[in-house]
DOBAZA-365638 format. One record per atom (N, C-alpha, C): x, y, z. Coordinates in steps of 0.02 Angstrom, whole numbers, plus 50000, padded with zeros to 5 digits. Layout:
XYZ...
END
This chain:
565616112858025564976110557998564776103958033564166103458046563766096658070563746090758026563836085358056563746080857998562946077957984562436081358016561776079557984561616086957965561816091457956561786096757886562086094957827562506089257834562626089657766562226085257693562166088957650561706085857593561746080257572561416075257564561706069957557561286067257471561086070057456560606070657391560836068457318560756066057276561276064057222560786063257142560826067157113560456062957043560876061156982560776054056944560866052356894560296053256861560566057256811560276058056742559436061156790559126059156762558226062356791557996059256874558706053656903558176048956940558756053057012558256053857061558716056457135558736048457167559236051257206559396046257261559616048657309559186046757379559286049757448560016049857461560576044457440561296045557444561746044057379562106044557389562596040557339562936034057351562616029557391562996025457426562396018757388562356014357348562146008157307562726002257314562335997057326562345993657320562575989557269563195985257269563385982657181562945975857157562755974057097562505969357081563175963057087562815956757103563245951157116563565951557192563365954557229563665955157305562935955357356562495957357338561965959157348561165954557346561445951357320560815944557303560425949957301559805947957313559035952857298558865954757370559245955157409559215960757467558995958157550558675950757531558505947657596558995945257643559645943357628560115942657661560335950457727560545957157673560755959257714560105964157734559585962257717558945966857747559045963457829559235957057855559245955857927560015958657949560285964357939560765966257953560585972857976560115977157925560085985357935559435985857884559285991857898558715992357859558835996357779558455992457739558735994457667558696002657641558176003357694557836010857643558456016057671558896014357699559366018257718559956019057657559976011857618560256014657535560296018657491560556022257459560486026457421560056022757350560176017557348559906011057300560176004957301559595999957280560065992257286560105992157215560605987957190560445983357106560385976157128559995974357104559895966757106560485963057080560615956557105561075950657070560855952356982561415952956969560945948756883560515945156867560025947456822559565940556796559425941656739559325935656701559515931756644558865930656607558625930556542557995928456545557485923356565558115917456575558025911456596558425909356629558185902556699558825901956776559315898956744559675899556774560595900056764560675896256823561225890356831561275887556904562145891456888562525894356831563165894156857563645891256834564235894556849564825889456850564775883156916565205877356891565155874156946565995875356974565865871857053566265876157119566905871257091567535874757110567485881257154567425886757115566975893157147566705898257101567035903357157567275902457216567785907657249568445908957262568725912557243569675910257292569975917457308569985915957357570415923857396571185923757378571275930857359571975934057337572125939257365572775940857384572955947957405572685951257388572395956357434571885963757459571175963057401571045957457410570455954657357570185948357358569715946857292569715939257279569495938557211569285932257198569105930057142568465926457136568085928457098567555922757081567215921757005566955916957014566545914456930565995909856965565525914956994564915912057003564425911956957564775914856886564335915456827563525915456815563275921156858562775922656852562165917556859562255913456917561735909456951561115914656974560685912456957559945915956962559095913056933558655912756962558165909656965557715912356903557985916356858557775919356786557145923456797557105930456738556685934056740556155933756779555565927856743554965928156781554885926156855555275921556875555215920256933555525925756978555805928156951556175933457002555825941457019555335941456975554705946356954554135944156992554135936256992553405933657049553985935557123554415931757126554635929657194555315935757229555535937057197556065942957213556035952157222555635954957165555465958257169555095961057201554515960057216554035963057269554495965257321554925959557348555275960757410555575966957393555945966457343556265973757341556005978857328555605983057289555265986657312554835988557365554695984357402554415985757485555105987657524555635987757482556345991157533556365997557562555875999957529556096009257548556476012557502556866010257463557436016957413557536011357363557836016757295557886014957248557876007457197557706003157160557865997157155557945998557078558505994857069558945995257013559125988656981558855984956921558775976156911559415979256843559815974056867560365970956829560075965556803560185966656716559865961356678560545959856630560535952456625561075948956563560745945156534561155942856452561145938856412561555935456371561535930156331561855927256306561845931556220561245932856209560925935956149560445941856151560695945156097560285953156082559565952956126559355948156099558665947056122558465944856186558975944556216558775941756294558995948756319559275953956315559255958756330558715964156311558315961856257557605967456251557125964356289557125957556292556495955056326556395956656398557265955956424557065958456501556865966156512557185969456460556895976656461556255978556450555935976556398555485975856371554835974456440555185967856458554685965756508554525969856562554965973656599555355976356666555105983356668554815985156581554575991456576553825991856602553625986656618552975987856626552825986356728553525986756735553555985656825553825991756858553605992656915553865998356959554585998356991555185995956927555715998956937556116003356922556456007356940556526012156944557236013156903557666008056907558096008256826558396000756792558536000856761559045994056739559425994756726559865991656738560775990456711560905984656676561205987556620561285982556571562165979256593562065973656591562645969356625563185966356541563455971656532564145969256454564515968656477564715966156544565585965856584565705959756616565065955656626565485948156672565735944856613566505943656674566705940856629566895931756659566365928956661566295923256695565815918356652565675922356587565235917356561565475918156486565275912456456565525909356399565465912856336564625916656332564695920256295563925926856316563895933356288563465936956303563905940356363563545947456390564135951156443564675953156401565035952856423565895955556393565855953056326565605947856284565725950356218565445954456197564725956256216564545961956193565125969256198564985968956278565345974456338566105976056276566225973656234567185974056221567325977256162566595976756145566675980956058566125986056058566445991656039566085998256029565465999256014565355995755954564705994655931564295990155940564585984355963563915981755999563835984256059564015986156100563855989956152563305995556121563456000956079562956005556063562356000756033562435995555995561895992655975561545990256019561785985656078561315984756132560915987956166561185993356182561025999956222560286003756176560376002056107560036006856069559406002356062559465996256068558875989956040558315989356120559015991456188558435989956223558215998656259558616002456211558216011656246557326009756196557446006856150556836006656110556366001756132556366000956202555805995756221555695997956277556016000856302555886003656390556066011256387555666017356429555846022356457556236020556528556306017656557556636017556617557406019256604557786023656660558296023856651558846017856646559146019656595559636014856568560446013956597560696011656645561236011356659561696005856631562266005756610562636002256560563246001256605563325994256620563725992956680564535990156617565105993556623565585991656597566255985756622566315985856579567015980256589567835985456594568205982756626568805986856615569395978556578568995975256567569495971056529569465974156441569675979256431569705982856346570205986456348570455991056279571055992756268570625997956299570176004656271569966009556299569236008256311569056008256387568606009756420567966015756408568686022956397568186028356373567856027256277567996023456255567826022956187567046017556193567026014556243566586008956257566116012456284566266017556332565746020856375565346027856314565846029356283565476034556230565016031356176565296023856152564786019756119564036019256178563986016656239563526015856269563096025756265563286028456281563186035956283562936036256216562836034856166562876035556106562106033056065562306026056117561606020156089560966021556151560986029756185560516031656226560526029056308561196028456345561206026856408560926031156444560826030556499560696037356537561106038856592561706030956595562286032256652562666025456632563436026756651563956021456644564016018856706564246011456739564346011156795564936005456768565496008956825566196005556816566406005156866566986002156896567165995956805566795988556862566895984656832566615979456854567305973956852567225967956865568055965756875568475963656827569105963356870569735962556805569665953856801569775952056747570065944756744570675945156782570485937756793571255934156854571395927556859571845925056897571885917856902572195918356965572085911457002572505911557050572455903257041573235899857080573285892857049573545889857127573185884957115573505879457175574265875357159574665876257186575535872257166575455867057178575055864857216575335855857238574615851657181574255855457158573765851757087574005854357037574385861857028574605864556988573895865556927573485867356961572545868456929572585875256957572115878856908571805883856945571445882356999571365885757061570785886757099570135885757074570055889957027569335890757007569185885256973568625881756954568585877656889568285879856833568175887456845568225891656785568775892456741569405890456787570055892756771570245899856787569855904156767569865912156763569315914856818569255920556823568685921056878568925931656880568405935756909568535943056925568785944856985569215949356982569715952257026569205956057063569065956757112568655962157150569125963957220568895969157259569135971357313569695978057323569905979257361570405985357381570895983857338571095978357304571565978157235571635981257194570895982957153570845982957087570675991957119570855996257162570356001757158570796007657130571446008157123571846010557072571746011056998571756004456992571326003056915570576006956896570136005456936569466007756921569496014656945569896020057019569986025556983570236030756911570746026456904570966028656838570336030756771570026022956760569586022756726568976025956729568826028556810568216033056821568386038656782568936042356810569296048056796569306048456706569406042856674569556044356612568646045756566568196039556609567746038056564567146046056579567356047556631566886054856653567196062656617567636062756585567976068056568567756064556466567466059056459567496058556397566836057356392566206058056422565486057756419565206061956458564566063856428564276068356467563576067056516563646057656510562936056556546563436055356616563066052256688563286052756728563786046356734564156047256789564596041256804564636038256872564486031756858564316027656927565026023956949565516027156995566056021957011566016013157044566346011257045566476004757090567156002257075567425998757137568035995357106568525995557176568305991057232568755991657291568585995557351568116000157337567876003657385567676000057457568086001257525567705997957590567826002757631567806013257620567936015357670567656020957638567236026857675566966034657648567406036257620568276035757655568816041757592568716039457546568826032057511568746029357439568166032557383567576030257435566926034657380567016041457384567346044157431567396051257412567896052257344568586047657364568916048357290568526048157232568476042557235568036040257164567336046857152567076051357195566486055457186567166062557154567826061857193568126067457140568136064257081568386060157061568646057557018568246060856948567496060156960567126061856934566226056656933566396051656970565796050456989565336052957039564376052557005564156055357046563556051057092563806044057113563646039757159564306032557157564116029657187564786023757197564036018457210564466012157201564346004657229564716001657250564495999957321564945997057357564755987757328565125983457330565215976457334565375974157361566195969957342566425967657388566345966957486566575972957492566655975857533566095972957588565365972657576564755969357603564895957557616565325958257591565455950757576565515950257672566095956157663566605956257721566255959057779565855963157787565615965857818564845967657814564365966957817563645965857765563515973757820563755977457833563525982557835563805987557820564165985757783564785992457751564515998357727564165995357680563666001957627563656006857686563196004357742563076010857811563846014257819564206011757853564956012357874565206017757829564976017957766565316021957705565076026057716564486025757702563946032257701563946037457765564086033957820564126038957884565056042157894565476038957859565916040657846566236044257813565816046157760565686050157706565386057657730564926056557764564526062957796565036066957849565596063057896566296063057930566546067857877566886066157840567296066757814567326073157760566466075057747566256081457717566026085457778565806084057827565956088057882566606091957907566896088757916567626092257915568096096057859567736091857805567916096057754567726104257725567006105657763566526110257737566286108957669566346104557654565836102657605564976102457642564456106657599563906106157619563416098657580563776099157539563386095057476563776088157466563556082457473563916076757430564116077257359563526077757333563886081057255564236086357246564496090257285564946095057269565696093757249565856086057285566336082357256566576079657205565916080757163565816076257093566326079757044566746076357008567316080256951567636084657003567856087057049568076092357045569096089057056569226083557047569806082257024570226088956981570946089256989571496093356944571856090456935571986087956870572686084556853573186089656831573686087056844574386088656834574386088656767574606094556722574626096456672575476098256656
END
């Protein structure tokens, strides 16, 4: 088989996407960085950085520290807040060519309907609700950790916006799939996992953390054991779609993670290192179902067998 016969086509829930290959929120800023790298509309979709209803400057530095086959950060959701990012950010992204996908957080219930609320009346094409950083003090992961506020969030802002609803998870919980069936529950229209592990890494001769968060998220080729597992578990226990992430910097990976049972990936990290990876994957991916005889990208989706 050719590798430009093969399908490269993908839908969550009602919305297509020319690939399965997106972009992760928090790696990605709002797209002008790596738009002078490659051209965007070649994405399957971007998500925007997070934004907040109002600017956020952050944790203060250090907000990075590299760890074996990974790193760490607590850049705690620095961002120039809703409206400005609606005058000044947006436009740009939608003049990208493919999908745009706004990652919205809060501290409170209500800073999560307003950005929805607001966002419904703009030409984007989905939102992701952000219950998993876990870099900020409060809002994100406390919601993200308990069952029911998760369905309650999910349910307060399906009732203000038609746009598809993606519900970005935490894998810092006892069960993941119990969190993702609450989101499924309170009207998601897709899970996207996992997002990072808590970590620390410490300097010996200050005997301080690195971070001056103290704590900060595990990202990179580390954690991608972990977040298969959890793909695998949270897609066999819901029936809306499932968005992987978690270490991915090579086509075999997103192909794993597309058995696993997801039916698109986000790359992150991975762009830190290389700001053209997303491409790299994606043409690697088309490799790799070429040889396989796979005609279809989604044909990969679930088709995992566990050992029984």
């Amino acid at each position: 088989m050719e590798v430009n016969t093969v399908d490269t086509t993908v839908t969550i829930g009602g919305l297509k996407l020319k690939n399965p290959v997106i972009t992760a929120s928090g790696t990605f800023g709002f797209g002008r960085e790596l738009a002078e790298w490659f051209d965007l509309a070649e994405l399957g979709a971007m998500v925007s950085k997070g934004v907040t209803r109002l600017p956020r400057l952050g944790n203060s530095p250090p907000r990075v520290a590299e760890t074996a086959a990974g790193m760490l950060n607590s850049v705690g959701l620095q961002n120039p807040g809703l409206e400005r990012f609606i005058a000044e950010e947006l436009p740009f992204m939608l003049a990208a060519g493919t999908t745009v996908v706004v990652n919205v957080a809060g501290d409170l219930l209500e800073d999560y309907i307003h950005c929805c609320q607001t966002l419904d009346s703009h030409p984007v094409d989905a939102i992701e609700l952000n219950l998993s950083c876990p870099n900020v003090a409060k809002g994100c992961m406390t919601f993200g950790a308990d069952a029911e506020s998760v369905r309650a969030v999910v349910a307060a802002c399906r009732a203000v916006t038609d746009k598809p609803l993606w519900v970005k998870l935490t894998p810092n919980v006892t069960s993941v799939s119990e969190i993702a069936m609450a989101a499924e529950a309170g009207g998601a229209d897709a899970v996207s996992l996992i997002n990072t592990l808590m970590g620390m890494v410490i300097d010996r001769r200050s005997r301080r953390p690195l971070l001056h968060n103290n704590t900060g998220g595990l990202s990179g080729p580390a954690i991608k054991p972990v977040a298969l597992r959890m793909v695998a578990e949270v897609a066999r226990a819901v029936k809306i779609p499932v968005i992987g992430m978690g270490g991915i910097t090579t086509g075999a990976d997103a192909i794993d993670f597309m058995i696993a049972g997801a039916a698109a990936v986000q790359v992150g990290t991975a762009t830190l290192v290389k700001p053209t990876a997303a491409l790299a994957i994606k043409a690697e991916m088309l490799k790799i179902a070429a040889e396989d005889g796979v005609s279809r990208l989604a044909d990969y989706t679930g088709t995992l067998e566990l050992w029984t």
